[in-house]
Z-matrix of the N, CA and C atoms (Angstrom, degrees):
N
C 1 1.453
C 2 1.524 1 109.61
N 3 1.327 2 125.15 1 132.89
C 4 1.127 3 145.72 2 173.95
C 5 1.318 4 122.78 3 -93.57
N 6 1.613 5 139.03 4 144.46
C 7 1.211 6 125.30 5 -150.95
C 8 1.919 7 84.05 6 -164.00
N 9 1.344 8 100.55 7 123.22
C 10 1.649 9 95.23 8 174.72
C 11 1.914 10 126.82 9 -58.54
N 12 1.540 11 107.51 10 169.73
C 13 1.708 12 84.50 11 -169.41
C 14 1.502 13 112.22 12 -84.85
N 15 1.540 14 98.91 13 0.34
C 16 1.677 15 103.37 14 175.43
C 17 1.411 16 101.78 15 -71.51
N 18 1.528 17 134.95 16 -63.02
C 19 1.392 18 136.73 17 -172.27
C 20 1.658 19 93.72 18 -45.06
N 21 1.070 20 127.89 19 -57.61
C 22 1.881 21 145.18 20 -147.89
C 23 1.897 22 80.85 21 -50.94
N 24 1.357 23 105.82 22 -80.31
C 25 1.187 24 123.27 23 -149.10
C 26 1.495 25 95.44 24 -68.43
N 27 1.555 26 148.27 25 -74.81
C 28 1.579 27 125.04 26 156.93
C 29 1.433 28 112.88 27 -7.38
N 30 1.157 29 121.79 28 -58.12
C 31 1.719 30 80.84 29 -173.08
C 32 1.781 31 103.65 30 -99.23
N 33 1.251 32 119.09 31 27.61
C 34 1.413 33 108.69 32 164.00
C 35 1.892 34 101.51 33 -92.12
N 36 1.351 35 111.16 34 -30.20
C 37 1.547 36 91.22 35 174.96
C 38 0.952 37 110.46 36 -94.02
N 39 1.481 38 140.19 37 18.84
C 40 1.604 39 141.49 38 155.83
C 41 1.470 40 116.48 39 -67.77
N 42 1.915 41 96.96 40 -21.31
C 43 1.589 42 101.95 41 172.34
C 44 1.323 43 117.60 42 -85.01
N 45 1.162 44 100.36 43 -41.37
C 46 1.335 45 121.26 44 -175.21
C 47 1.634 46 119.95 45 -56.83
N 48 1.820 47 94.29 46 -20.47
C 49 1.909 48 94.68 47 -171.69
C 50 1.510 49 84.30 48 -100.00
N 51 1.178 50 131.06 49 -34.38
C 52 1.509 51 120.85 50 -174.72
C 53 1.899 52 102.25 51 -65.30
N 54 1.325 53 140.13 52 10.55
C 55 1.308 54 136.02 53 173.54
C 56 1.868 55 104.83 54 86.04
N 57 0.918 56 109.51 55 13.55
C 58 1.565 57 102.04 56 -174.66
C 59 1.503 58 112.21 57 -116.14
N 60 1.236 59 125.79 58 136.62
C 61 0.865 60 141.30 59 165.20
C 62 1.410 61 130.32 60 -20.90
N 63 1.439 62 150.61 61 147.17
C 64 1.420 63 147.73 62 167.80
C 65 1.122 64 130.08 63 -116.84
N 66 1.183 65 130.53 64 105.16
C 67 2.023 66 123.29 65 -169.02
C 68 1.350 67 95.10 66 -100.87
N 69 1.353 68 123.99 67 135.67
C 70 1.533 69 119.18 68 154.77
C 71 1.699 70 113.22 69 -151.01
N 72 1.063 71 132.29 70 168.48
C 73 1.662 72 130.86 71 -171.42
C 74 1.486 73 115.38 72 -77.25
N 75 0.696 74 171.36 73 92.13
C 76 1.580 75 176.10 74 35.15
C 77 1.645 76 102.24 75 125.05
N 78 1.318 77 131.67 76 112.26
C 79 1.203 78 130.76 77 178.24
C 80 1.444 79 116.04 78 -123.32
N 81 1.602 80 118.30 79 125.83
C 82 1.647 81 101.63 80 -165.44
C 83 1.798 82 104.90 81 108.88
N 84 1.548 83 105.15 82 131.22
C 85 1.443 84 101.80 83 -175.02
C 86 2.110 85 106.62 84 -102.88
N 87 1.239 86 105.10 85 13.76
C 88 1.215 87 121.71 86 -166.25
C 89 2.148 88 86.34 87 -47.17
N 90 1.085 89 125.04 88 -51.54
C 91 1.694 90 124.14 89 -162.95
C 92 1.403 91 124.81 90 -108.58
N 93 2.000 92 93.72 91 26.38
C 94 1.224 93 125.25 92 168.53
C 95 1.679 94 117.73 93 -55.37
N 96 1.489 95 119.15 94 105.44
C 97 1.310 96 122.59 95 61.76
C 98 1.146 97 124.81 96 -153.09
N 99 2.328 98 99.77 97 11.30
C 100 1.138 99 115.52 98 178.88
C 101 1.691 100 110.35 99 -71.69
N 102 1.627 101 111.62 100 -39.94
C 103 0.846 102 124.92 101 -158.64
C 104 1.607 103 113.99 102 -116.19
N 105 1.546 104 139.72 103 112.73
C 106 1.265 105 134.49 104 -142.97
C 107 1.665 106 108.73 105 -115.41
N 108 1.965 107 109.65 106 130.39
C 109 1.400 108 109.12 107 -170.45
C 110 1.438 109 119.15 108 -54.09
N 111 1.334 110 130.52 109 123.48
C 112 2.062 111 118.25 110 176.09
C 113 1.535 112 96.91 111 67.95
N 114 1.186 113 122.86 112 28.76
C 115 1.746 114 102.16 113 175.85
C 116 1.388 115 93.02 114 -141.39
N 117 1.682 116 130.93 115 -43.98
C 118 1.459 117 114.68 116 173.64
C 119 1.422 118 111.65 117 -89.23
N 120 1.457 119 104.46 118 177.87
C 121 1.581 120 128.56 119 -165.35
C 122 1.424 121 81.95 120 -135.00
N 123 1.456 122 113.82 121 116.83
C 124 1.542 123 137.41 122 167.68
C 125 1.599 124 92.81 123 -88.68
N 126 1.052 125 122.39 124 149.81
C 127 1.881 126 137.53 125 122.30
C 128 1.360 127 124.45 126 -145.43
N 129 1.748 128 83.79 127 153.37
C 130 1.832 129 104.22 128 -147.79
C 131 1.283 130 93.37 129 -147.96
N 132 1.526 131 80.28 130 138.23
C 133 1.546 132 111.80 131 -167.09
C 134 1.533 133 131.54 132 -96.16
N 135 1.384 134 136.39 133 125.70
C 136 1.527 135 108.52 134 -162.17
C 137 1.698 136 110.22 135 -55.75
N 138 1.857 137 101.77 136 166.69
C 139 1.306 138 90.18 137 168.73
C 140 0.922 139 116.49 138 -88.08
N 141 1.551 140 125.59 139 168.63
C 142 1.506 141 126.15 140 177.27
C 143 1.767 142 117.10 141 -114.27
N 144 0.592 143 124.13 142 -140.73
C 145 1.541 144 132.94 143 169.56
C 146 1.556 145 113.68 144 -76.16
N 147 1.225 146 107.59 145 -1.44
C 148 1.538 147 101.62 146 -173.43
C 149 1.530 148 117.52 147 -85.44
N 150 1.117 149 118.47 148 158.82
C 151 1.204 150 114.92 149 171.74
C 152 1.293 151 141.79 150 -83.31
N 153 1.721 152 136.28 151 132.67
C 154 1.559 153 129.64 152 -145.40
C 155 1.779 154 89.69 153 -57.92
N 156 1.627 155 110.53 154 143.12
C 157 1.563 156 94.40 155 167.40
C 158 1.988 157 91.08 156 -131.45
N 159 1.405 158 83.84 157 155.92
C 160 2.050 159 97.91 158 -169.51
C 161 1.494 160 85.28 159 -66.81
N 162 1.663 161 116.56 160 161.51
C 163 1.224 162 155.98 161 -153.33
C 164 1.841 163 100.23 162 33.84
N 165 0.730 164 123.93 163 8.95
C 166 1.611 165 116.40 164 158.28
C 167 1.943 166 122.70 165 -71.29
N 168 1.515 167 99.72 166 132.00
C 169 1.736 168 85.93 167 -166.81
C 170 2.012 169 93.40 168 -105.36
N 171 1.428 170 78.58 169 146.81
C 172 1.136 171 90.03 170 177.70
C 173 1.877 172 143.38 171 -138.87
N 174 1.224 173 136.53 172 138.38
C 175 1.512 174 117.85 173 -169.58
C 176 1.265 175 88.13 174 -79.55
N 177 1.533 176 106.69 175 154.36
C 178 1.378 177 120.26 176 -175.16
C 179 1.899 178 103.24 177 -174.59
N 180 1.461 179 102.92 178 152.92
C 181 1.566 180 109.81 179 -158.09
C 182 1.563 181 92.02 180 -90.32
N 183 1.213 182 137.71 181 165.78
C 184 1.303 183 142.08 182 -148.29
C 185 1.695 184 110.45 183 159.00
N 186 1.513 185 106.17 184 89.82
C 187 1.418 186 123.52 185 165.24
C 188 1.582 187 101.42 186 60.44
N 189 1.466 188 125.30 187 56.42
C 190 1.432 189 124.39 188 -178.75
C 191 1.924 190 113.81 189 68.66
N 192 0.855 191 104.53 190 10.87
C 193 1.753 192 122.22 191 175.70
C 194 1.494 193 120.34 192 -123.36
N 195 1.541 194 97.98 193 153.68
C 196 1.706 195 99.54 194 177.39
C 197 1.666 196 102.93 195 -99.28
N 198 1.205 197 127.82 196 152.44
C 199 1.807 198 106.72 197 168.59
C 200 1.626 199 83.96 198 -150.93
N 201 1.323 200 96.97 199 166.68
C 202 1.687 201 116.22 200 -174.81
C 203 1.289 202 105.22 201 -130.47
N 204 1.339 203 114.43 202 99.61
C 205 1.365 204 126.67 203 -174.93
C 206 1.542 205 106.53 204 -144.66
N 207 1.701 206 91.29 205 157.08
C 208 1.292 207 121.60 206 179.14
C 209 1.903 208 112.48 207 -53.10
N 210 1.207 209 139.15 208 139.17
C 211 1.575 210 146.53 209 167.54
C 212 1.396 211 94.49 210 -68.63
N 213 1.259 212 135.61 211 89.54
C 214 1.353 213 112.67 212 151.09
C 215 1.862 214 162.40 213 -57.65
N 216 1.759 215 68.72 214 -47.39
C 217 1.636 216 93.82 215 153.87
C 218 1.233 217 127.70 216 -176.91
N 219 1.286 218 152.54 217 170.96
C 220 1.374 219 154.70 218 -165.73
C 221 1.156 220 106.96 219 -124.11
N 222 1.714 221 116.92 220 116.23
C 223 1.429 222 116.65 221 179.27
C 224 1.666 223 86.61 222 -125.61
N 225 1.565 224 110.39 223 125.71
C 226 1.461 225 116.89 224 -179.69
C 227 0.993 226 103.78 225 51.08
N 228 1.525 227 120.59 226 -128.76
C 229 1.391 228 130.25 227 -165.84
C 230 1.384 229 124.94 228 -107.47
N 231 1.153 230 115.35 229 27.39
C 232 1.510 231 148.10 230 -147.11
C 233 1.334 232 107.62 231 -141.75
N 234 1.896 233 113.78 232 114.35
C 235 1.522 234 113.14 233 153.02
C 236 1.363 235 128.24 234 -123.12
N 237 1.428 236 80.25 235 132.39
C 238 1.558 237 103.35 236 -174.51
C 239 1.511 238 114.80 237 -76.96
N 240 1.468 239 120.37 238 106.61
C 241 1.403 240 120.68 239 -168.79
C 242 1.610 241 109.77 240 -101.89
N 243 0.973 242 128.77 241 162.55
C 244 1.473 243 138.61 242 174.74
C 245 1.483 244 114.77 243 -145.91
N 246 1.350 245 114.61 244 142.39
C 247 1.130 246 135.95 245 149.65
C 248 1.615 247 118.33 246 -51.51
N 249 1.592 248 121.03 247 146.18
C 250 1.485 249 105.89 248 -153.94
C 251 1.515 250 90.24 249 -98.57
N 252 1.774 251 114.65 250 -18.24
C 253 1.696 252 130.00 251 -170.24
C 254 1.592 253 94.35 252 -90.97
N 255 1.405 254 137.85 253 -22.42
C 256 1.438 255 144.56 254 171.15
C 257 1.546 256 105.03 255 -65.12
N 258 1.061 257 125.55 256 124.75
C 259 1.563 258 124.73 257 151.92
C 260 1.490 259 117.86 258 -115.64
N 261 1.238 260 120.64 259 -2.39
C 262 0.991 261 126.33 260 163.07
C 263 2.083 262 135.51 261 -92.01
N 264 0.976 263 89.85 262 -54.04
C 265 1.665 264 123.30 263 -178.54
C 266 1.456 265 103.69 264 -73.02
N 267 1.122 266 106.88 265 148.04
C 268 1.534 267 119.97 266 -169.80
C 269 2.056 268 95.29 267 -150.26
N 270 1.003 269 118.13 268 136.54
C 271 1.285 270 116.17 269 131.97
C 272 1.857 271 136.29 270 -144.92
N 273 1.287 272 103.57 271 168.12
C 274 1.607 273 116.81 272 -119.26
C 275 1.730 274 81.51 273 -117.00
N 276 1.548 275 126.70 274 118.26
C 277 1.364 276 130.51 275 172.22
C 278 1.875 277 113.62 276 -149.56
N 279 1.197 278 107.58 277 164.64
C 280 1.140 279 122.08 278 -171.24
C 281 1.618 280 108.75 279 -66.42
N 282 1.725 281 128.82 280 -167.63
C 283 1.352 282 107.67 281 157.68
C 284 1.555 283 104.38 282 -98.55
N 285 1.686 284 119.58 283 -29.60
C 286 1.695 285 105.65 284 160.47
C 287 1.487 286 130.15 285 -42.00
N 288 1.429 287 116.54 286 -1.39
C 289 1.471 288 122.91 287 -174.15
C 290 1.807 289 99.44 288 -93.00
N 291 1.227 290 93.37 289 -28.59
C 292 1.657 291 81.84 290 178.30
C 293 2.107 292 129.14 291 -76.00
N 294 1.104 293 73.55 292 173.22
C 295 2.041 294 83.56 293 -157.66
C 296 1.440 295 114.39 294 -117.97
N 297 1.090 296 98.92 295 -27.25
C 298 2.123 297 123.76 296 -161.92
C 299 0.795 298 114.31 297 174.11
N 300 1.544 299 107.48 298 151.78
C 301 1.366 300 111.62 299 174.08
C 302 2.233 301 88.95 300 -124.33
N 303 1.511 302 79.77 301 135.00
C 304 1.995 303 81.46 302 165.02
C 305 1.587 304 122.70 303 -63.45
N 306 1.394 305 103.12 304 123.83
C 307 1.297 306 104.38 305 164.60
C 308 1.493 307 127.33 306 -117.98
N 309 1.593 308 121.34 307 -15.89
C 310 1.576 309 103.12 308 169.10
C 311 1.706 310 92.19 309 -146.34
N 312 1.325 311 128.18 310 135.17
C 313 1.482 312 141.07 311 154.77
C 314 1.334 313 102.42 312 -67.98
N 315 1.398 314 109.20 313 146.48
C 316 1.768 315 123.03 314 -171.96
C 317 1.436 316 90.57 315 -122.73
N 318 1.362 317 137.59 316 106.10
C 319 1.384 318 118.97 317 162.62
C 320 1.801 319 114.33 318 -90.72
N 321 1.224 320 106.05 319 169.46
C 322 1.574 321 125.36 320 -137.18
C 323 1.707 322 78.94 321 -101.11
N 324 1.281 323 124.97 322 26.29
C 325 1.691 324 134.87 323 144.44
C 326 1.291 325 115.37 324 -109.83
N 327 1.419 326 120.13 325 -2.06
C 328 1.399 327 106.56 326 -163.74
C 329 1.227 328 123.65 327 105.94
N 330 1.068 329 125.62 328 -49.83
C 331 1.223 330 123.35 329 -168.01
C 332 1.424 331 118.26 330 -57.98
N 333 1.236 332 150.83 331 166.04
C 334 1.402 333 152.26 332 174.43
C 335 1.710 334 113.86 333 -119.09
N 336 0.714 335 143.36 334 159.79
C 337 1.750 336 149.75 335 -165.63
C 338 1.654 337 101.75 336 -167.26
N 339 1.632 338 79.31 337 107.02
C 340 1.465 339 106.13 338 173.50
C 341 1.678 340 105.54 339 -57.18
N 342 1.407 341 126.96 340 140.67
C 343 1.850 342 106.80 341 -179.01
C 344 2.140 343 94.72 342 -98.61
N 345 1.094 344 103.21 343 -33.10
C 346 1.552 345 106.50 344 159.94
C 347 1.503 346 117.16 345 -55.77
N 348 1.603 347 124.69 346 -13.24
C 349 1.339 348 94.15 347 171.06
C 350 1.452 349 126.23 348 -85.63
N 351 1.615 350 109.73 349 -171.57
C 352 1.510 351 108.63 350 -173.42
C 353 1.386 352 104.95 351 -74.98
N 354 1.257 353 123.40 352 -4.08
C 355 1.828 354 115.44 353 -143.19
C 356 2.010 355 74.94 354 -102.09
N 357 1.364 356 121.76 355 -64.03
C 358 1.001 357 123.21 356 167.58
C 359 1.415 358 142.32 357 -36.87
N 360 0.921 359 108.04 358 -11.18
C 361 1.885 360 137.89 359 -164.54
C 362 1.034 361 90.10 360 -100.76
N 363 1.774 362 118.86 361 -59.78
C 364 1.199 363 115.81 362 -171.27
C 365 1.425 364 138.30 363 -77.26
N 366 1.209 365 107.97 364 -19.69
C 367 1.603 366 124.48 365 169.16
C 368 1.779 367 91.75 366 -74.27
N 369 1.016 368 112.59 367 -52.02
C 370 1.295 369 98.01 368 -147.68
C 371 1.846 370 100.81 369 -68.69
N 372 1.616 371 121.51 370 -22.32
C 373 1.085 372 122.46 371 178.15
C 374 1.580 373 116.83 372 -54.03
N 375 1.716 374 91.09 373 -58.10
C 376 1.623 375 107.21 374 172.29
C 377 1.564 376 94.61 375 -42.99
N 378 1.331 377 135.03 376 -127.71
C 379 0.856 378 163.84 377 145.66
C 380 1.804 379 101.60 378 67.83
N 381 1.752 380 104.92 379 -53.00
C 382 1.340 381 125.85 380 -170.08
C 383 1.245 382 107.86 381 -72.22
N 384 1.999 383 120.52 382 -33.18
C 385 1.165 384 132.60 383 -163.52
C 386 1.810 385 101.89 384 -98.11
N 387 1.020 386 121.46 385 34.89
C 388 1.442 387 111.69 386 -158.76
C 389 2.150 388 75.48 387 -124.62
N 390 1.434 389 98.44 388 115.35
C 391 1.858 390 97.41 389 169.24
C 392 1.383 391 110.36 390 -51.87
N 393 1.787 392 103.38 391 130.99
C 394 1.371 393 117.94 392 155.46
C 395 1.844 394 125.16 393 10.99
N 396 1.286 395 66.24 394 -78.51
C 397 1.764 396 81.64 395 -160.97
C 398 1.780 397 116.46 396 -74.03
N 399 1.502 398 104.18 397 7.03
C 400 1.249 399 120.02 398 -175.01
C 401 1.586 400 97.61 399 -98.86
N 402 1.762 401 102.02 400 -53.65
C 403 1.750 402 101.15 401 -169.73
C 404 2.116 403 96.42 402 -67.62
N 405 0.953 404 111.97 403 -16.96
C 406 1.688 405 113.91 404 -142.30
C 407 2.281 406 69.65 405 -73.36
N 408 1.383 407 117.75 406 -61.11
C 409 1.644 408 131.95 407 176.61
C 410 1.590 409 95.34 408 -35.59
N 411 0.856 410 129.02 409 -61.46
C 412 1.866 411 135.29 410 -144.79
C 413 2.034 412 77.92 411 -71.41
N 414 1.603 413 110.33 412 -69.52
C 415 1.776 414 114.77 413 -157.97
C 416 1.318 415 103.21 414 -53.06
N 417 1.610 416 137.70 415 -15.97
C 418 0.927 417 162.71 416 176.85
C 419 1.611 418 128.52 417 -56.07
N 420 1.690 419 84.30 418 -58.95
C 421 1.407 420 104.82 419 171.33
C 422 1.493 421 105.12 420 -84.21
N 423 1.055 422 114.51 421 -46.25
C 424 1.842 423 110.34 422 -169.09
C 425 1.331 424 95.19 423 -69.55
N 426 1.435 425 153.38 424 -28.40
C 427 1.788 426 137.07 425 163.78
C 428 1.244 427 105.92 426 -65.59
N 429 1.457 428 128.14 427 -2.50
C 430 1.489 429 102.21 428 176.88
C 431 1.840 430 103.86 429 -101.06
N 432 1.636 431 114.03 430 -13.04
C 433 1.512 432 137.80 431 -177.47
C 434 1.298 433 99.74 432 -80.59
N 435 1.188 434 113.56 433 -73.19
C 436 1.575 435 115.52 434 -175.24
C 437 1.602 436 121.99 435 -135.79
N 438 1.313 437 105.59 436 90.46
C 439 1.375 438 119.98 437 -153.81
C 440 1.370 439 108.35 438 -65.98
């Protein structure tokens, strides 16, 4: 059974306002290559009082859509989010636009990945700091490896 991503995501922030947590499968290669389309298990946590901080990824509402993207940066009162598989594309939302912030990847072995740890921090730093046109070659090669 199939269920649109408007219904999906309503009742993911129905969890989210009751204080509980949200697990769901990752759809979309937009946060390619930390994060894998139909193969990881994201969960995300409501936000709290804290403040948006850059390289934190996050669900967030975007032109009648939910998307799970990286914080890139904060210009004024405005964050500019990105996709980590995007090197081009940016989009641009309030901090009321946000939904969650990710806190652990489930991979489709089992394993779990803390997004607070160092090992995670650190790929994901690398990863962000690697020029455009270098990551844009690498996402390139890995769709022709493992599409």
């Amino acid at each position: 059974m199939k269920i649109s991503n408007e219904l999906f995501f309503e009742q993911i922030e129905l969890l989210l306002k009751e204080g509980t947590d949200a697990t769901f499968t990752l759809r979309g290669n937009s946060m390619r290559p930390l994060l894998r389309n139909n193969r990881d298990q994201v969960v995300v946590t409501p936000i709290g009082h804290e403040d948006p901080r850059v390289g934190e990824v996050y669900l967030f509402r975007y032109q009648g859509h939910h998307l799970l993207h990286r914080l890139h940066r904060i210009e004024h009162q405005t964050l500019v989010m990105r996709g980590d598989g995007n090197h081009l594309l940016e989009e641009r939302c309030q901090t009321k636009d946000l939904v969650a912030r990710l806190v652990y990847i489930k991979r489709p072995s089992g394993k779990t990945i803390n997004c607070a740890s160092k090992s995670w921090q650190l790929k994901s730093k690398i990863w962000c700091t690697i020029p455009a046109w270098t990551r844009r070659i690498i996402l390139g090669i890995m769709r022709r490896i493992r599409p």
